[in-house]
CHARMM internal coordinates of N, CA and C (Angstrom, degrees):
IC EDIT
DIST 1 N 1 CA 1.4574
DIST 1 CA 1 C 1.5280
ANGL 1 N 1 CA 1 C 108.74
DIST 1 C 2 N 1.6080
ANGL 1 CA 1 C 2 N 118.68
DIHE 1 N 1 CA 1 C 2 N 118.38
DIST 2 N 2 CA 1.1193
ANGL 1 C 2 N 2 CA 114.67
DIHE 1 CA 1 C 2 N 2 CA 163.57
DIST 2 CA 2 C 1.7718
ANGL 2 N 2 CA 2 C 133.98
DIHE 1 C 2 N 2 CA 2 C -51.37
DIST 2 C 3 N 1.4431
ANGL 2 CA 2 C 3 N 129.59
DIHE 2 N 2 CA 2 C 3 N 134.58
DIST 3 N 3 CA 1.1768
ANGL 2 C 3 N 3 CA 118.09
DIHE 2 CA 2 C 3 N 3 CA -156.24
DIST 3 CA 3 C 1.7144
ANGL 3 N 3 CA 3 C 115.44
DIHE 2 C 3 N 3 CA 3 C -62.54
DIST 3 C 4 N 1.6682
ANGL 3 CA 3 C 4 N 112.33
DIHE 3 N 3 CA 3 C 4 N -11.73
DIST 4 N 4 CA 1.5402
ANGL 3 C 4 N 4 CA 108.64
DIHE 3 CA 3 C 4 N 4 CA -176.32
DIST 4 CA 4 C 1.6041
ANGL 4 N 4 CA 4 C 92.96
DIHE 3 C 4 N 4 CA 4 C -70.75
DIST 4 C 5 N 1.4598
ANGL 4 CA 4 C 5 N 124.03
DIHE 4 N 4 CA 4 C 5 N -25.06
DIST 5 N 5 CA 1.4155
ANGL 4 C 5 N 5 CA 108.70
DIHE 4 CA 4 C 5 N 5 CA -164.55
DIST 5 CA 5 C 1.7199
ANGL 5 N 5 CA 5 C 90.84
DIHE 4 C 5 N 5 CA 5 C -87.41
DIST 5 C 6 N 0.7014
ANGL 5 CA 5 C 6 N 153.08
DIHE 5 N 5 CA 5 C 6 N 7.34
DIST 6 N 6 CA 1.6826
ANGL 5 C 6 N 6 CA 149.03
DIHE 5 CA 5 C 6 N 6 CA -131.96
DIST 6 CA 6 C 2.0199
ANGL 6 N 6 CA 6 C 82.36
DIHE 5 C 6 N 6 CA 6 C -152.08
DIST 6 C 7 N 0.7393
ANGL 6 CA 6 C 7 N 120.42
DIHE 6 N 6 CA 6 C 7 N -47.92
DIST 7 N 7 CA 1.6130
ANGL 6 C 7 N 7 CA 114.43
DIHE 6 CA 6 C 7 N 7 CA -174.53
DIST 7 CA 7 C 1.8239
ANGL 7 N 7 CA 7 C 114.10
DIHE 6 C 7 N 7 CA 7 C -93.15
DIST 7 C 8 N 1.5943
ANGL 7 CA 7 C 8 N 112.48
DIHE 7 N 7 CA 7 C 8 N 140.39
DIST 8 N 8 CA 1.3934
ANGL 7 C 8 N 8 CA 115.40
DIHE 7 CA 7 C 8 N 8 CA -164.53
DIST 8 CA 8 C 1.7227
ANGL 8 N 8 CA 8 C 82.35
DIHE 7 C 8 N 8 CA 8 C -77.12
DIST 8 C 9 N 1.1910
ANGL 8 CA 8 C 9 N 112.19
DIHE 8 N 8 CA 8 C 9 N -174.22
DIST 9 N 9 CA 1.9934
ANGL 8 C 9 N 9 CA 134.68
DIHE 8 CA 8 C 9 N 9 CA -176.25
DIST 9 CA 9 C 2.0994
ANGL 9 N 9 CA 9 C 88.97
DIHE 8 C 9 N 9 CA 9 C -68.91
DIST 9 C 10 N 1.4144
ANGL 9 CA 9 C 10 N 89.84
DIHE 9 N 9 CA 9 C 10 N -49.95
DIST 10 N 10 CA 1.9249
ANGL 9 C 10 N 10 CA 91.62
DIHE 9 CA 9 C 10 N 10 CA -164.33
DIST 10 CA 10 C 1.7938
ANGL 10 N 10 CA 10 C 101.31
DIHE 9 C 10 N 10 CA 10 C -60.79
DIST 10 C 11 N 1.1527
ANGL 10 CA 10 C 11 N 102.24
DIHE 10 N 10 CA 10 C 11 N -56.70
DIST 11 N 11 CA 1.0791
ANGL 10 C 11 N 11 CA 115.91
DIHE 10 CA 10 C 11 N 11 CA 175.92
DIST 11 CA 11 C 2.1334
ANGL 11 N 11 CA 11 C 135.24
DIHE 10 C 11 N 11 CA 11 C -31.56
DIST 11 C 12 N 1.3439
ANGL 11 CA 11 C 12 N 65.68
DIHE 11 N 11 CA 11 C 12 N -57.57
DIST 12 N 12 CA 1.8846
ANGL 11 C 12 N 12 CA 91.10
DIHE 11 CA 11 C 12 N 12 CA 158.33
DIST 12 CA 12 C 1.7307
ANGL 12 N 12 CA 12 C 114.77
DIHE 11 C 12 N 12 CA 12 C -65.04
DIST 12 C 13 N 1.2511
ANGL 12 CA 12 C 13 N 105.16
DIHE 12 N 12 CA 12 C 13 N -51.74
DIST 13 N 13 CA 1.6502
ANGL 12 C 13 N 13 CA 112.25
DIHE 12 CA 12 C 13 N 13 CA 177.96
DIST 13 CA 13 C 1.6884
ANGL 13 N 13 CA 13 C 94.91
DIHE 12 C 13 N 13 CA 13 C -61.22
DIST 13 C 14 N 1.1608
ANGL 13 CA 13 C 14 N 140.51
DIHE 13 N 13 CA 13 C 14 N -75.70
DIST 14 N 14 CA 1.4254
ANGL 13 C 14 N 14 CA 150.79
DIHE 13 CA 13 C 14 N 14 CA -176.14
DIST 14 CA 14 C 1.8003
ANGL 14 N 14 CA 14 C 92.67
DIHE 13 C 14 N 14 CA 14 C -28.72
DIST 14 C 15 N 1.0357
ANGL 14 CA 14 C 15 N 101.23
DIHE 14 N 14 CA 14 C 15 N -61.97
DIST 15 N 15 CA 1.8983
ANGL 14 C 15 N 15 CA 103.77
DIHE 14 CA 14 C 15 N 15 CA -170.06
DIST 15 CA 15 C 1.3838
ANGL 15 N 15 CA 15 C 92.79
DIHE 14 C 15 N 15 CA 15 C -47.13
DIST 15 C 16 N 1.2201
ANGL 15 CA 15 C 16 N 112.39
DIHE 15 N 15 CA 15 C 16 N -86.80
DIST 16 N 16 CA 2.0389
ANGL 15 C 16 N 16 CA 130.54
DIHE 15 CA 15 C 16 N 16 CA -166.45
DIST 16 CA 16 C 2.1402
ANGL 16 N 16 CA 16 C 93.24
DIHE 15 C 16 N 16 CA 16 C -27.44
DIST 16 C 17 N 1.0455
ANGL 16 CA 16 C 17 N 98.57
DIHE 16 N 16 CA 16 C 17 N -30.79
DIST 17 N 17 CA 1.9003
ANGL 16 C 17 N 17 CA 82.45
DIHE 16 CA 16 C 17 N 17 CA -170.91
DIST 17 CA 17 C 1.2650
ANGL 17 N 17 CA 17 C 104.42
DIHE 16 C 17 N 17 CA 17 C -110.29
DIST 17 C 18 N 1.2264
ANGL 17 CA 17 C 18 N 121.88
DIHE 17 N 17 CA 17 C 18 N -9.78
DIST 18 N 18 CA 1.9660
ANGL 17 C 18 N 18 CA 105.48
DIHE 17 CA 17 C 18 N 18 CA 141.74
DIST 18 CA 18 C 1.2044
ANGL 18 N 18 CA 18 C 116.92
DIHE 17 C 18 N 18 CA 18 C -64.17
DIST 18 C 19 N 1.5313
ANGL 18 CA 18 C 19 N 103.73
DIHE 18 N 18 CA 18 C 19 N -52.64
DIST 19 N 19 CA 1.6703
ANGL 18 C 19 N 19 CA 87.97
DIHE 18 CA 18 C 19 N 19 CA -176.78
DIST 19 CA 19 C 1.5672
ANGL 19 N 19 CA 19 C 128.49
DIHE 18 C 19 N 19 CA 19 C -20.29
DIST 19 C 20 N 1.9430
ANGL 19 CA 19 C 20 N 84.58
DIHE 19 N 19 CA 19 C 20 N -58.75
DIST 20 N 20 CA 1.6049
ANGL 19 C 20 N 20 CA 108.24
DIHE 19 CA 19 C 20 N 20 CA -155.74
DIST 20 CA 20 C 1.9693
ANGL 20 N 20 CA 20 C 87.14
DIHE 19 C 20 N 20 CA 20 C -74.46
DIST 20 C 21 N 1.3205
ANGL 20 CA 20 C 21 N 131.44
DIHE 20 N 20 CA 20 C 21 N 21.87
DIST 21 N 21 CA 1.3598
ANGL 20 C 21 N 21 CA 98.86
DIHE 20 CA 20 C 21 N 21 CA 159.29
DIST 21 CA 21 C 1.6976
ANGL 21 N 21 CA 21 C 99.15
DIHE 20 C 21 N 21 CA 21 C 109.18
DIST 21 C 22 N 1.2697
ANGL 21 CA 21 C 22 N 118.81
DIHE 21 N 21 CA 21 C 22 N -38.49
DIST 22 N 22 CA 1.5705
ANGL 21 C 22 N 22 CA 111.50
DIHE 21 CA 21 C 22 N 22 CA -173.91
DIST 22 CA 22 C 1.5180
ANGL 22 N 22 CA 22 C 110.78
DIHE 21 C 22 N 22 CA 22 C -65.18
DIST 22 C 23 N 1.7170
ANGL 22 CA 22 C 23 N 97.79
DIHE 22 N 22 CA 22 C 23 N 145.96
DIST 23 N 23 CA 1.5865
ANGL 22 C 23 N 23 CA 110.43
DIHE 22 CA 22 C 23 N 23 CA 156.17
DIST 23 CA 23 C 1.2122
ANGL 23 N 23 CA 23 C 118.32
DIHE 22 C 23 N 23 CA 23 C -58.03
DIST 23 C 24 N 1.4946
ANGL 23 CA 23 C 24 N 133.34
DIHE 23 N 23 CA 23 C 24 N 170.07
DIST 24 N 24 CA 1.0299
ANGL 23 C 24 N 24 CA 152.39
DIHE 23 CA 23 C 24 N 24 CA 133.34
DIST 24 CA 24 C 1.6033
ANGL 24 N 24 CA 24 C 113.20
DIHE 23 C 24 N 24 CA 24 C -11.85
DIST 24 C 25 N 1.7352
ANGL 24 CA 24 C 25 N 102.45
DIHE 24 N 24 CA 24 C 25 N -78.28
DIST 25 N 25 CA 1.6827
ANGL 24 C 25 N 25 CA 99.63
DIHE 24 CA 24 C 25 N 25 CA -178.86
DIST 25 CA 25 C 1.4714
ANGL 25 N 25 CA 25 C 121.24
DIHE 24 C 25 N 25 CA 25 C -75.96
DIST 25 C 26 N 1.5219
ANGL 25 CA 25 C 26 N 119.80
DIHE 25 N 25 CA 25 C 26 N -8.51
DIST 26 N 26 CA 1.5395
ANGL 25 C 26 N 26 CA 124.99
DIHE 25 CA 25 C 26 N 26 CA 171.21
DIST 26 CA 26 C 2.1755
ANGL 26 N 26 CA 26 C 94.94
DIHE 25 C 26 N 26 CA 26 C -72.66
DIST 26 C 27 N 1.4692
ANGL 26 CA 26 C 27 N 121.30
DIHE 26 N 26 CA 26 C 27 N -46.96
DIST 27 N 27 CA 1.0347
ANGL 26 C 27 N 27 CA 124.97
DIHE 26 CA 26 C 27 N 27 CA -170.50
DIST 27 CA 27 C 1.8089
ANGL 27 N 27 CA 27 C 101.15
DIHE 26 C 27 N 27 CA 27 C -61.49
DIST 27 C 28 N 1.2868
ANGL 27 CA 27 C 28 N 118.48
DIHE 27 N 27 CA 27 C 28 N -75.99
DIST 28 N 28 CA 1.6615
ANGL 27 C 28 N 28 CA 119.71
DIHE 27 CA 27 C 28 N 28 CA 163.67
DIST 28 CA 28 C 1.8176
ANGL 28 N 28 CA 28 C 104.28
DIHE 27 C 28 N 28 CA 28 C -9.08
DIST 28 C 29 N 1.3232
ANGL 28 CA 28 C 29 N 115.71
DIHE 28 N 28 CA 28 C 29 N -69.64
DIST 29 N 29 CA 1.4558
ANGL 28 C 29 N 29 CA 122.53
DIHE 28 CA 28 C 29 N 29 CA -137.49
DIST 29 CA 29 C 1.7427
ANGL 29 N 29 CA 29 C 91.89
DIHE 28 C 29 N 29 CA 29 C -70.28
DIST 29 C 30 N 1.5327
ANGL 29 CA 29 C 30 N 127.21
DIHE 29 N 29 CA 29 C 30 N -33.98
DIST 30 N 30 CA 1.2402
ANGL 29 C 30 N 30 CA 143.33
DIHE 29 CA 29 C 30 N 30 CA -142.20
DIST 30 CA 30 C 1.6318
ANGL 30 N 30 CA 30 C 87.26
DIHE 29 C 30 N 30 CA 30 C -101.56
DIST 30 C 31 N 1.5812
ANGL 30 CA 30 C 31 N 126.89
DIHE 30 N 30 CA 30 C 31 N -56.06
DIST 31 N 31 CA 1.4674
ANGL 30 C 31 N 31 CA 128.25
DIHE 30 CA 30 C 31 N 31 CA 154.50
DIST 31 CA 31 C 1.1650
ANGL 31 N 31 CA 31 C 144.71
DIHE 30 C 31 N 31 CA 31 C -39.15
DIST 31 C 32 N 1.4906
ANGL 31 CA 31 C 32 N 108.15
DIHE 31 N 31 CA 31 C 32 N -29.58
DIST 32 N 32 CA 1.2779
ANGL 31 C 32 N 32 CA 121.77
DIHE 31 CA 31 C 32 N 32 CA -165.10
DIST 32 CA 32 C 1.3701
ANGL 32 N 32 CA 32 C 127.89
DIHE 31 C 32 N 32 CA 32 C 65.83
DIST 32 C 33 N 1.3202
ANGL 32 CA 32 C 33 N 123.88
DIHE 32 N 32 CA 32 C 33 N 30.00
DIST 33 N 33 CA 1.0834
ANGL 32 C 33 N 33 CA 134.91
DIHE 32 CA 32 C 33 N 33 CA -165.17
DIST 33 CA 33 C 1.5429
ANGL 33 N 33 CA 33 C 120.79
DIHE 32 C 33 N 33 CA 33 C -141.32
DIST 33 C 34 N 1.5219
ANGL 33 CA 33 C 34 N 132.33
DIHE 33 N 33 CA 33 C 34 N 172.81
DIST 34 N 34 CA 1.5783
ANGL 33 C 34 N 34 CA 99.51
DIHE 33 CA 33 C 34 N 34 CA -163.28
DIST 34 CA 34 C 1.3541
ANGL 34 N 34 CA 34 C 105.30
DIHE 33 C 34 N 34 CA 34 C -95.26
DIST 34 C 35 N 1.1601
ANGL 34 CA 34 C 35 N 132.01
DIHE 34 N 34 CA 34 C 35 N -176.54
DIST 35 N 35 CA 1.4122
ANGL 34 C 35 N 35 CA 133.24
DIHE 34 CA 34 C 35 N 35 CA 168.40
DIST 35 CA 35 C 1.5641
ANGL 35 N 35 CA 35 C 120.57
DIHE 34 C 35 N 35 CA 35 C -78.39
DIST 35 C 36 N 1.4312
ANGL 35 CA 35 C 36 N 129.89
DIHE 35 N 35 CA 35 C 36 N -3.54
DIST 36 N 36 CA 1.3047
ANGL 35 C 36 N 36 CA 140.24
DIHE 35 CA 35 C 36 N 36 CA 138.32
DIST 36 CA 36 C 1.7927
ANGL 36 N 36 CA 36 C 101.64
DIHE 35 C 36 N 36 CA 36 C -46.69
DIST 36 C 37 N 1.1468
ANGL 36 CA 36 C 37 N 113.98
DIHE 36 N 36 CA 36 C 37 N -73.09
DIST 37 N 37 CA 1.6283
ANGL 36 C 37 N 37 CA 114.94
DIHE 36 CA 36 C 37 N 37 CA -164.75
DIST 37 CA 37 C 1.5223
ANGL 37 N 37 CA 37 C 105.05
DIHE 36 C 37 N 37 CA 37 C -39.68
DIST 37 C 38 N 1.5420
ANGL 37 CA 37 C 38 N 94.05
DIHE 37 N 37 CA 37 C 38 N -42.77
DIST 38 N 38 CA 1.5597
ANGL 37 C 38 N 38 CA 91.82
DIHE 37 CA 37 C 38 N 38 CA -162.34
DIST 38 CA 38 C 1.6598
ANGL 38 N 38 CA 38 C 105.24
DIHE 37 C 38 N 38 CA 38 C -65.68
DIST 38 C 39 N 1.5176
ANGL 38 CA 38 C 39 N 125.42
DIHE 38 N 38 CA 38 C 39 N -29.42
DIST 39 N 39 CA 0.9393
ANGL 38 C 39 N 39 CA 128.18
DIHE 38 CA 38 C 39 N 39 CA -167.68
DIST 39 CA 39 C 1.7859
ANGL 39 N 39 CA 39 C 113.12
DIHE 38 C 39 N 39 CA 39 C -68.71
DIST 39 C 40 N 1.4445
ANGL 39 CA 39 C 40 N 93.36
DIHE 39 N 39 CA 39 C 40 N -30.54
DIST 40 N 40 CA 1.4450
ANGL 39 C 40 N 40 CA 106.26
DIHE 39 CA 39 C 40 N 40 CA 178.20
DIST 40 CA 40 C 1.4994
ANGL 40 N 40 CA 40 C 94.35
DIHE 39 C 40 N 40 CA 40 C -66.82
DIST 40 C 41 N 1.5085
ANGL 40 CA 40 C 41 N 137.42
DIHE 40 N 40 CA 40 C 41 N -84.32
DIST 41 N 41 CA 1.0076
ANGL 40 C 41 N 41 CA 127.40
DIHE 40 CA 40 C 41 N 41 CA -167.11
DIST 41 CA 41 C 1.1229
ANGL 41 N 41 CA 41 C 145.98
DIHE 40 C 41 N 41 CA 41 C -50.70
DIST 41 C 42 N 1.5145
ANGL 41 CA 41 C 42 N 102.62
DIHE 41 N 41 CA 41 C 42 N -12.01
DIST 42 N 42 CA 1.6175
ANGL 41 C 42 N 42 CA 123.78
DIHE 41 CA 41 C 42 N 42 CA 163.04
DIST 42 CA 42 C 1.5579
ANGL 42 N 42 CA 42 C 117.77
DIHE 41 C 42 N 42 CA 42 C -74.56
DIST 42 C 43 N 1.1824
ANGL 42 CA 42 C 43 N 110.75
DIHE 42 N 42 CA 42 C 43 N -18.26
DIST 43 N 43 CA 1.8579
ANGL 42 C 43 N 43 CA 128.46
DIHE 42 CA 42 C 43 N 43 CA 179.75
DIST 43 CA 43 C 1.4194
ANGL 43 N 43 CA 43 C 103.43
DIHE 42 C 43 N 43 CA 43 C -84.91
DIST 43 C 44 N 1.2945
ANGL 43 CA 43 C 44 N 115.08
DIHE 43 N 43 CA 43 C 44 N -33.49
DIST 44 N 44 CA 1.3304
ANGL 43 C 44 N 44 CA 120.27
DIHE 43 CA 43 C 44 N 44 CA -173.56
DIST 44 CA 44 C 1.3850
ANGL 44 N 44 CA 44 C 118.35
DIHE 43 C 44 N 44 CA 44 C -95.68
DIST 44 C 45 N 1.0808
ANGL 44 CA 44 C 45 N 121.96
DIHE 44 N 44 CA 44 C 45 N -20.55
DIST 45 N 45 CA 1.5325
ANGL 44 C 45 N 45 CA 145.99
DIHE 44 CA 44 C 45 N 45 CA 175.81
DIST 45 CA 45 C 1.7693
ANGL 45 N 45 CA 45 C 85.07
DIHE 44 C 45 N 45 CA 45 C -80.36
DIST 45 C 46 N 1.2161
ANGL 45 CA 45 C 46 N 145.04
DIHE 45 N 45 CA 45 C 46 N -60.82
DIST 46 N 46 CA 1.4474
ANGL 45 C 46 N 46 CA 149.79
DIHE 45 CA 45 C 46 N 46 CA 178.23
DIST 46 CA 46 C 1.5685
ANGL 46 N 46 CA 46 C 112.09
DIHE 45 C 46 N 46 CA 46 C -42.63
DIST 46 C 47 N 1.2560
ANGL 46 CA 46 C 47 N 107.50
DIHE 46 N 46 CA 46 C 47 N -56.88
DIST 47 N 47 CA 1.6635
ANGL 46 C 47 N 47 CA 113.44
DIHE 46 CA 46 C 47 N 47 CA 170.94
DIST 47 CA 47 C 1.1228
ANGL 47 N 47 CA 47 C 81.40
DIHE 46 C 47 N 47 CA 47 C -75.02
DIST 47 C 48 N 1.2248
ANGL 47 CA 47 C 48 N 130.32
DIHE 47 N 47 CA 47 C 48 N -112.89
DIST 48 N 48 CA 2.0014
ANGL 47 C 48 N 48 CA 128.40
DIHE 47 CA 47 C 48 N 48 CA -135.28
DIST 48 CA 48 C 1.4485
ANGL 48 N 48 CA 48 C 97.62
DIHE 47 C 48 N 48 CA 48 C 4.10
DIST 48 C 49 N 1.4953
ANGL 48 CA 48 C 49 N 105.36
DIHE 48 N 48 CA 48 C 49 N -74.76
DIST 49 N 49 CA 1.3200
ANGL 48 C 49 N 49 CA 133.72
DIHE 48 CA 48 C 49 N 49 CA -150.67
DIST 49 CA 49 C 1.8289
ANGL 49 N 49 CA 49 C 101.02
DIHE 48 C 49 N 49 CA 49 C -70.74
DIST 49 C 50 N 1.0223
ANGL 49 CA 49 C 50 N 132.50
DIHE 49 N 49 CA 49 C 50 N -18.15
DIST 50 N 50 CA 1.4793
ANGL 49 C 50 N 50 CA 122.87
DIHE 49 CA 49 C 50 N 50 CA -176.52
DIST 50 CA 50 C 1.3065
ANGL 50 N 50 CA 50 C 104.56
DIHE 49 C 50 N 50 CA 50 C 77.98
DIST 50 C 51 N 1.3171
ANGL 50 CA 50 C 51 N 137.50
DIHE 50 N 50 CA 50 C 51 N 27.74
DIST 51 N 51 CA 1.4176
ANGL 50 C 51 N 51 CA 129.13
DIHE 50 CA 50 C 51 N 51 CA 168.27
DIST 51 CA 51 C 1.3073
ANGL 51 N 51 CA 51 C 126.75
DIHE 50 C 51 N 51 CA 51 C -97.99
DIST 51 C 52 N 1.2838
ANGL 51 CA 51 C 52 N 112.84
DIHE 51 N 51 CA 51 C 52 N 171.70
DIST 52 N 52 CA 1.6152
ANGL 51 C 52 N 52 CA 117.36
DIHE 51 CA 51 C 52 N 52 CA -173.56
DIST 52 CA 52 C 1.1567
ANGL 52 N 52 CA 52 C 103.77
DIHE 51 C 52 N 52 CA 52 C -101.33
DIST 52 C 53 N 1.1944
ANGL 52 CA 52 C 53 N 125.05
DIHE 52 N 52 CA 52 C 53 N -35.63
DIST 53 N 53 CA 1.8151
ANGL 52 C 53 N 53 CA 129.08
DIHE 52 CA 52 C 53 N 53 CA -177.30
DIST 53 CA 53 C 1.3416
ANGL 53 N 53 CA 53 C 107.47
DIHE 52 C 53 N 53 CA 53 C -144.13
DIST 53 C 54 N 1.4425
ANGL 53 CA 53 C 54 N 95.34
DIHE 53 N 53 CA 53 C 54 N -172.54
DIST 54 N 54 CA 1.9092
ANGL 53 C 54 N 54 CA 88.69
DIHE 53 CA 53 C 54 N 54 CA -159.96
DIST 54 CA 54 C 1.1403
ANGL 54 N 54 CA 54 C 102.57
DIHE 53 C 54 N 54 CA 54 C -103.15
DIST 54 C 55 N 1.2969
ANGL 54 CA 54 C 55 N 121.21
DIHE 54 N 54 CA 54 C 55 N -3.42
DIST 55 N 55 CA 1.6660
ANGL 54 C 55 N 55 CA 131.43
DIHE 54 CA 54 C 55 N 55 CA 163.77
DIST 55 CA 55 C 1.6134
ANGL 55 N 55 CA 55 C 97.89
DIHE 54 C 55 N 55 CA 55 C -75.78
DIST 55 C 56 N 1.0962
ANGL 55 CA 55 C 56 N 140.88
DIHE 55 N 55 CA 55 C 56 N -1.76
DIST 56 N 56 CA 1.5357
ANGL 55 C 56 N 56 CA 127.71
DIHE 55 CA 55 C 56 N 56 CA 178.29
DIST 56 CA 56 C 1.2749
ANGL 56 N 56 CA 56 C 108.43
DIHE 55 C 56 N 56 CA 56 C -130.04
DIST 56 C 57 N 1.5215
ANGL 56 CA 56 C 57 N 120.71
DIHE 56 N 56 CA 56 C 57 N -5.99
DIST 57 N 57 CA 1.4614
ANGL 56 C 57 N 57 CA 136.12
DIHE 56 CA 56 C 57 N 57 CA 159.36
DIST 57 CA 57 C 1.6839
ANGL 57 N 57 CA 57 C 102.42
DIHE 56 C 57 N 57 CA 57 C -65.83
DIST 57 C 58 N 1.5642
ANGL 57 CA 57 C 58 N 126.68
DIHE 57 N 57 CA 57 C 58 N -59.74
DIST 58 N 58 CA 1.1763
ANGL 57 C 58 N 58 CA 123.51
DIHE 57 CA 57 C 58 N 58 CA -146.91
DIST 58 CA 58 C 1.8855
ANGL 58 N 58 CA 58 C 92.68
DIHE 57 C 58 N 58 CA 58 C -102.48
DIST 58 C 59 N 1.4330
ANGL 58 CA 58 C 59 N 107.18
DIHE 58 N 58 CA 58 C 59 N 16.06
DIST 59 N 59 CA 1.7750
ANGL 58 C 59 N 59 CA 103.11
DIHE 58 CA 58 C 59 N 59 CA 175.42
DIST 59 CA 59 C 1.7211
ANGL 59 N 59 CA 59 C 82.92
DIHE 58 C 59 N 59 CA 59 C -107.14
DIST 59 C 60 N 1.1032
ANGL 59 CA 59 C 60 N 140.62
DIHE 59 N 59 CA 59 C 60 N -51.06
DIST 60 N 60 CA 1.3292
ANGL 59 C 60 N 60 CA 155.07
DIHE 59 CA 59 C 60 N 60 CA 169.89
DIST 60 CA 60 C 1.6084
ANGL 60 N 60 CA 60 C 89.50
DIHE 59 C 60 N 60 CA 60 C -20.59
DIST 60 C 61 N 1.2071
ANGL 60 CA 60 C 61 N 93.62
DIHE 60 N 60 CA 60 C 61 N -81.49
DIST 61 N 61 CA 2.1197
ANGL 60 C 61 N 61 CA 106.15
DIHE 60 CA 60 C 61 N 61 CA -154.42
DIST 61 CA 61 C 2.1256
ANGL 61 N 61 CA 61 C 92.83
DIHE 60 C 61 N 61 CA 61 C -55.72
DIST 61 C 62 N 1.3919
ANGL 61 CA 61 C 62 N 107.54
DIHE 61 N 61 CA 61 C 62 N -38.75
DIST 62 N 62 CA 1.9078
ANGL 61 C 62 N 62 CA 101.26
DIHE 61 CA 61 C 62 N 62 CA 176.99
DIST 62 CA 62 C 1.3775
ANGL 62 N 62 CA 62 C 100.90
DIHE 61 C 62 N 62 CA 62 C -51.78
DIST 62 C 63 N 1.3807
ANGL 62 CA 62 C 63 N 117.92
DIHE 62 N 62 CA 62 C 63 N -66.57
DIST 63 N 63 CA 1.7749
ANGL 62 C 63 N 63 CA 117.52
DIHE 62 CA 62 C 63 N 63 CA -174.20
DIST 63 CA 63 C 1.5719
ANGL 63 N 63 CA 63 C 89.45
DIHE 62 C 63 N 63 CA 63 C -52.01
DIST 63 C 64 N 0.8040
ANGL 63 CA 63 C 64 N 142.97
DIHE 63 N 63 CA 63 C 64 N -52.59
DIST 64 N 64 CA 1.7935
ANGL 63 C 64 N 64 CA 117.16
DIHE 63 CA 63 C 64 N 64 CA -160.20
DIST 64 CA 64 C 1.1618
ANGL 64 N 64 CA 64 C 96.91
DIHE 63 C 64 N 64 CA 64 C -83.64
DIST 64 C 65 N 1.4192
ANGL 64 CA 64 C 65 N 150.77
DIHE 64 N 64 CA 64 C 65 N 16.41
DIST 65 N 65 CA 1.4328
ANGL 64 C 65 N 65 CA 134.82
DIHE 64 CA 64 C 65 N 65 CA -177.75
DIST 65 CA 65 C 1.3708
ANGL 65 N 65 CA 65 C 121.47
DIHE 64 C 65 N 65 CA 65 C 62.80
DIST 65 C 66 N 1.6282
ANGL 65 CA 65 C 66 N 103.23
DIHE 65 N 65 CA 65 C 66 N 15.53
DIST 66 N 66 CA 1.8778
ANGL 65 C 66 N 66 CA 90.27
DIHE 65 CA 65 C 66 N 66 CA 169.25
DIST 66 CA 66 C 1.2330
ANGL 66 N 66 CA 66 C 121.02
DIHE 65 C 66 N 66 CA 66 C -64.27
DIST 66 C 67 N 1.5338
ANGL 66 CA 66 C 67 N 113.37
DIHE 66 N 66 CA 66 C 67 N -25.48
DIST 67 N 67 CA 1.4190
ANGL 66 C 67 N 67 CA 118.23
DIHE 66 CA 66 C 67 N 67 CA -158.52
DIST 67 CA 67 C 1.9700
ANGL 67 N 67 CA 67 C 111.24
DIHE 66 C 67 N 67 CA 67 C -119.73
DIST 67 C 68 N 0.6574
ANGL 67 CA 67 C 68 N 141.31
DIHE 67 N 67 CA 67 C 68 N 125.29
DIST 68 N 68 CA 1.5932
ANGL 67 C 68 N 68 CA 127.08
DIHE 67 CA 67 C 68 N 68 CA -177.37
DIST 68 CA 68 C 1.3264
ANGL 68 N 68 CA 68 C 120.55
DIHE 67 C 68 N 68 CA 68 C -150.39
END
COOR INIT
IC SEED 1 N 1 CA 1 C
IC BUILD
């Protein structure tokens, strides 16, 4: 399963602004959402994806073309 099918809509948005470099609470503030959520969705973006960290979560989702 490609990771867009494997990642929720929020989830995908959360990935694309790690990529690009944001924290957690820069990601929250830009979402509107708290920096708990984000933490959740960054854990979950980690499983989906089979990664160990979120630097190998968001190299994961580039090789699958979530991100481009």
């Amino acid at each position: 399963m490609q990771p867009r099918q494997q990642l929720t809509l929020k989830e995908v948005q959360v990935a694309i602004l790690v990529w690009e470099g944001f924290t957690n609470r820069d990601i929250a503030s830009r979402l509107e959402i708290s920096p708990r959520t984000v933490e959740t969705h960054v854990s979950s973006i980690i499983s989906k994806l089979g990664a160990r960290s979120r630097t190998e979560a968001v190299r994961k989702a580039v090789q699958g073309s979530l991100i481009r």
